[in-house]
C-alpha positions as a printed Julia matrix, in Angstrom:
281×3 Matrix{Float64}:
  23.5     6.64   -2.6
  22.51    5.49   -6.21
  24.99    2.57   -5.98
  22.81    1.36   -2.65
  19.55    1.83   -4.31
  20.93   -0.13   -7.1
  22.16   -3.11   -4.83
  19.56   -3.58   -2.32
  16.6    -3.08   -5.04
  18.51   -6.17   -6.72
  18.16   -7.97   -3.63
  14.78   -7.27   -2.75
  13.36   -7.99   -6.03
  14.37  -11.69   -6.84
  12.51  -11.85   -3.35
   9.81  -10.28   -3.79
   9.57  -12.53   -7.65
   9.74  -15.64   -5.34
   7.46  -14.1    -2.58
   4.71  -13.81   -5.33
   5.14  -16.45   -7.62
   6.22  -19.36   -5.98
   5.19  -19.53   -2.29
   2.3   -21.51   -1.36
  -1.05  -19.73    0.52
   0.6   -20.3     4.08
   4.0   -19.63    3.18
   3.08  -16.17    1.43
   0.89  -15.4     4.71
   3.9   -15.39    6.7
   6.04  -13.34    4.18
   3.98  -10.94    3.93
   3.6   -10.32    7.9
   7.16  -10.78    8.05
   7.38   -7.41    5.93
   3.99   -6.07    7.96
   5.95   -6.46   11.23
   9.25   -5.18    9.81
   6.7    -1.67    9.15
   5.29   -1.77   12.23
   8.4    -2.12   13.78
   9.22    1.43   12.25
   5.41    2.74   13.07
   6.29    2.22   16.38
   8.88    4.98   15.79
   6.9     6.96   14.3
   3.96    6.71   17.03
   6.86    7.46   19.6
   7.93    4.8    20.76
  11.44    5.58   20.8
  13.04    2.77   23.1
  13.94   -0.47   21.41
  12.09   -2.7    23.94
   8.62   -0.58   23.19
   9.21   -1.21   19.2
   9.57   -4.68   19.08
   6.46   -4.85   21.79
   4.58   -3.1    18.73
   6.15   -5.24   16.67
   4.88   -8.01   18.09
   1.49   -7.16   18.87
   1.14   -6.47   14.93
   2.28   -9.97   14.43
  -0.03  -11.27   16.88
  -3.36   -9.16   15.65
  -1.85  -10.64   11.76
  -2.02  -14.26   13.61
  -5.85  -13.63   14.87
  -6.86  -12.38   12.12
  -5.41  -15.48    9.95
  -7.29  -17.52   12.7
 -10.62  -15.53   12.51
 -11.0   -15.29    8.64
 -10.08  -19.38    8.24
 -13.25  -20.17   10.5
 -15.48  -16.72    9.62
 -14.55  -16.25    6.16
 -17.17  -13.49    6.07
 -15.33  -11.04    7.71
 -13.21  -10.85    4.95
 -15.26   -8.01    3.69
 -15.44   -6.24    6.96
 -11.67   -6.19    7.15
 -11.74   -4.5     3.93
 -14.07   -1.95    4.4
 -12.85   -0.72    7.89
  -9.02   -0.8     5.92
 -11.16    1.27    3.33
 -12.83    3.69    6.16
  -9.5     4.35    7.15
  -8.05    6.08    4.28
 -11.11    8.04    4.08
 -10.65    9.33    7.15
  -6.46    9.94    6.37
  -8.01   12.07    3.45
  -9.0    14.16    6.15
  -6.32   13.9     8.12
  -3.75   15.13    5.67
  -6.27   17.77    3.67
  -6.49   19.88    7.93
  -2.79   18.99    8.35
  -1.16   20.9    10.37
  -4.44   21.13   12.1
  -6.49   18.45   13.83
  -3.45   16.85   15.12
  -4.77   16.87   18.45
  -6.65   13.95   17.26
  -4.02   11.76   16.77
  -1.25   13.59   18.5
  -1.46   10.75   21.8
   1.1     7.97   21.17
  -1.6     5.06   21.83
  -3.52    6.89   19.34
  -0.74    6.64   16.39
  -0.19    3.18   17.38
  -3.43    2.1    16.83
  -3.61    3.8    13.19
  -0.44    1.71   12.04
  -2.76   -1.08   12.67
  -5.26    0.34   10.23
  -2.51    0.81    7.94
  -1.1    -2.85    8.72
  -3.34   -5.07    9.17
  -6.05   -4.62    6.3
  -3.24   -4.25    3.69
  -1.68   -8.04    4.49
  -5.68   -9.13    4.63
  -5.68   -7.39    1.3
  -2.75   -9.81    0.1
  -4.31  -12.41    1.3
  -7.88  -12.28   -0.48
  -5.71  -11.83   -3.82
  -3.46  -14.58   -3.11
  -6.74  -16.97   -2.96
  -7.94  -15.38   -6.75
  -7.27  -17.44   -9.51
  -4.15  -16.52  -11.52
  -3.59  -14.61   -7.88
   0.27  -13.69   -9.17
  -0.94  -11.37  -11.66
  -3.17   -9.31   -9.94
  -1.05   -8.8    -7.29
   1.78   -7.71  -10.19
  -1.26   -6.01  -11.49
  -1.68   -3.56   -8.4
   2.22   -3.4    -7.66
   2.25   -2.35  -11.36
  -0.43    0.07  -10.64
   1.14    1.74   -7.71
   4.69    1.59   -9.49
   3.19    3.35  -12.63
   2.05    6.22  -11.13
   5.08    7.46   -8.73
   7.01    6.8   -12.24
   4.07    8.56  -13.96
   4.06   11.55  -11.17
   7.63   11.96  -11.06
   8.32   12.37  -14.58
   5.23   14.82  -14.83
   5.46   16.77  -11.4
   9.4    17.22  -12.96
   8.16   18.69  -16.12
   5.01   20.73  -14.75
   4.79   20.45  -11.34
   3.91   24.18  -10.16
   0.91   23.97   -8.37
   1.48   21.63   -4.87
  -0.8    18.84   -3.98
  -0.27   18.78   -0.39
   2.01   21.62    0.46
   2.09   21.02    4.37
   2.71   17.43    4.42
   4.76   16.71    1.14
   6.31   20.11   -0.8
   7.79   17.62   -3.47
   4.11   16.3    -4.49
   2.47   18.67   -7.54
  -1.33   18.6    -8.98
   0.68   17.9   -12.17
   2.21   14.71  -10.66
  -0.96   13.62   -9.51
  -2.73   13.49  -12.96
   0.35   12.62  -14.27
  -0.03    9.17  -12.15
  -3.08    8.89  -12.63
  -2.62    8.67  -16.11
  -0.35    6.33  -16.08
  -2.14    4.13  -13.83
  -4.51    3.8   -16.46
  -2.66    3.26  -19.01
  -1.32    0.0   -17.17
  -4.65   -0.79  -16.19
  -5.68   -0.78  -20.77
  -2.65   -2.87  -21.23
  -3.17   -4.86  -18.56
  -6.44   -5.74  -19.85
  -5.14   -5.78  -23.26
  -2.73   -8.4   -22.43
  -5.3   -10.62  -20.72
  -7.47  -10.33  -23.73
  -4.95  -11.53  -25.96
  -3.49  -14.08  -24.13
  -5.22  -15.87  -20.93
  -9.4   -14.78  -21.57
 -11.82  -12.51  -23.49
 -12.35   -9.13  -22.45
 -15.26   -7.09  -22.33
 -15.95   -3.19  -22.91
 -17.87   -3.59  -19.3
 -14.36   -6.05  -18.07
 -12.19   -2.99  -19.05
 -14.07   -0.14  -17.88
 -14.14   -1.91  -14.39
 -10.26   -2.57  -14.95
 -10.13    0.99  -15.37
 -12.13    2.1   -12.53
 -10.14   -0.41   -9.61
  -7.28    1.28  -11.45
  -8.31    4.83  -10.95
  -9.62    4.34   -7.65
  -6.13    1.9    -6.61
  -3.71    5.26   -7.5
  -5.56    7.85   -5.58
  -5.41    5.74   -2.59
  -2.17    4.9    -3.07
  -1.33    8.64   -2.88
  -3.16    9.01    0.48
  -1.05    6.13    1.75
   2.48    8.3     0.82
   0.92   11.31    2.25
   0.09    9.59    5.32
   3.62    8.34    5.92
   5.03   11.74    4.95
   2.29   13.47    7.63
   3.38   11.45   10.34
   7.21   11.38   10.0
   6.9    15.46    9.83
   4.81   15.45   12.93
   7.6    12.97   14.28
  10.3    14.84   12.76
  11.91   12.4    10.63
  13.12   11.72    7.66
  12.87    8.37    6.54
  10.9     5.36    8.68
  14.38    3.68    9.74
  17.43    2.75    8.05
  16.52   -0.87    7.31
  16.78   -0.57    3.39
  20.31    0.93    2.25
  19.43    3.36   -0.15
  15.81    3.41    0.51
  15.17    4.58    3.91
  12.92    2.08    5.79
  10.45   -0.21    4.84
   7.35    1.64    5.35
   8.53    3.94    2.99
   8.67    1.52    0.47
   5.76    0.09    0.94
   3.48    2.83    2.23
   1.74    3.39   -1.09
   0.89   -0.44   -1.11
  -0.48   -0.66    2.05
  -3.51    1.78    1.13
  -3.74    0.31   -2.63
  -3.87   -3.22   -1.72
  -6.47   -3.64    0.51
  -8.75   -0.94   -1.15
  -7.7    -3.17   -4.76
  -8.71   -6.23   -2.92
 -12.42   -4.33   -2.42
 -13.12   -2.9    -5.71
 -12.12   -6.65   -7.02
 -14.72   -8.14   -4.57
 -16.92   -5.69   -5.31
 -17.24   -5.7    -8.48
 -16.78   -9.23   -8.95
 -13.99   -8.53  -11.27
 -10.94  -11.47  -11.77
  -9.53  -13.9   -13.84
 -11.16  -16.82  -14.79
  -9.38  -20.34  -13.58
């Protein structure tokens, strides 16, 4: 198992390195809902959708709602924000969702009904991507929030190992503590300060009012990217599964790899706007 973590995480991140640095707008649009249809193609599973024909129908019609979207925002660039905030909306609603799990599952129990929530989780995390990817010195804050997310599981595992006692959402994820949580969120802002740090040394000065807003999308980017784990976890238990699909050797599926992201980045993309927070050119 370790030796297949090891190899595909060796493939996947030279990708991903590529994905981020080197492809132009256009070409990162498509990567990205290359890996946004790959999840929905598992979502479908999850939802229900058991038969092959009936996931790649999803599949599609992610891909297509990606493609009108693309369309919509290039002529209406103003709806950027609404994209955002509904994507935001969402995982204030999942809050609820996961704090009444097992309850209120009637709500969301109908197949149609899960299928149209992977497009909330979808489809405002690759517009997410996309309003980075248009930021100046877009490659680092994308790094920045990957860097964010990938702080605090390390920050929550090593904690929740060491203190982890008291559960954070017993019903939908045993393995998740209080401890791990603050333990995350620690972390996350630690990467945030030396994040900051290392932009004030080396690309642009860097205000006390620059960092505590660093340290607030920070903050606010982790606890979200909880939610976004706990909502993957809810669903698969209410599915009964374990992972999303076997895609990833080692890792399960892709939605669980990227479940965390798909709440950060879009709700990262909004504190940014915001707060009118970036790098200068």
């Amino acid at each position: 198992m370790i030796k297949q973590r090891v190899i595909t995480a060796l493939v996947l991140a030279p990708l991903m390195i590529i994905g981020i640095f080197f492809l132009p707008l256009k070409q990162f649009a498509f990567f990205i809902a290359a890996i946004a249809t790959l999840g929905a193609w598992e979502w479908a599973n999850i939802a229900g959708y058991e038969r092959r024909w009936g996931r790649i129908a999803y599949a599609l019609a992610v891909f297509v709602c990606l493609y009108i979207s693309a369309r919509l925002l290039r002529v209406y660039p103003d709806l950027l924000i609404y994209y955002l905030v509904v994507g935001t909306l969402w995982w204030a609603l999942a809050f609820m969702l996961v704090k009444s799990y097992p309850g209120g599952t009637r709500i969301w129990h109908a197949r149609p009904v899960r299928a149209f929530l992977g497009l909330c989780v979808l489809v405002p995390m690759w517009v997410g991507f996309m309003h980075l990817k248009q930021q100046p010195h877009s490659s680092l804050l994308i790094v920045l929030v990957m860097l964010i997310v990938w702080g605090a599981d390390t920050g929550a595992y090593f904690a929740g190992k060491r203190w982890g006692k008291a559960k954070l959402a017993p019903n939908v994820s045993p393995g998740k503590s209080w401890a791990g949580f603050w333990g995350g969120f620690a972390t996350s802002l630690l990467v945030g300060a030396v994040f900051g740090l290392c932009v004030d040394l080396w690309l642009q000065p860097m205000r006390v009012s620059d960092y505590l807003q660093l340290l607030i999308i920070a903050g606010v980017t982790m606890v979200v990217s909880v939610l976004g784990d706990l909502v993957e976890s809810m669903m698969k238990r209410h599915r009964g599964i374990k992972d999303s699909s076997s895609l990833l050797p080692g890792h399960g599926g892709v939605l669980d790899r990227i479940d965390s992201m798909a709440a950060a980045v879009p709700v990262f993309a909004l504190c940014v706007y915001w707060m009118d927070w970036g790098l200068m050119p």
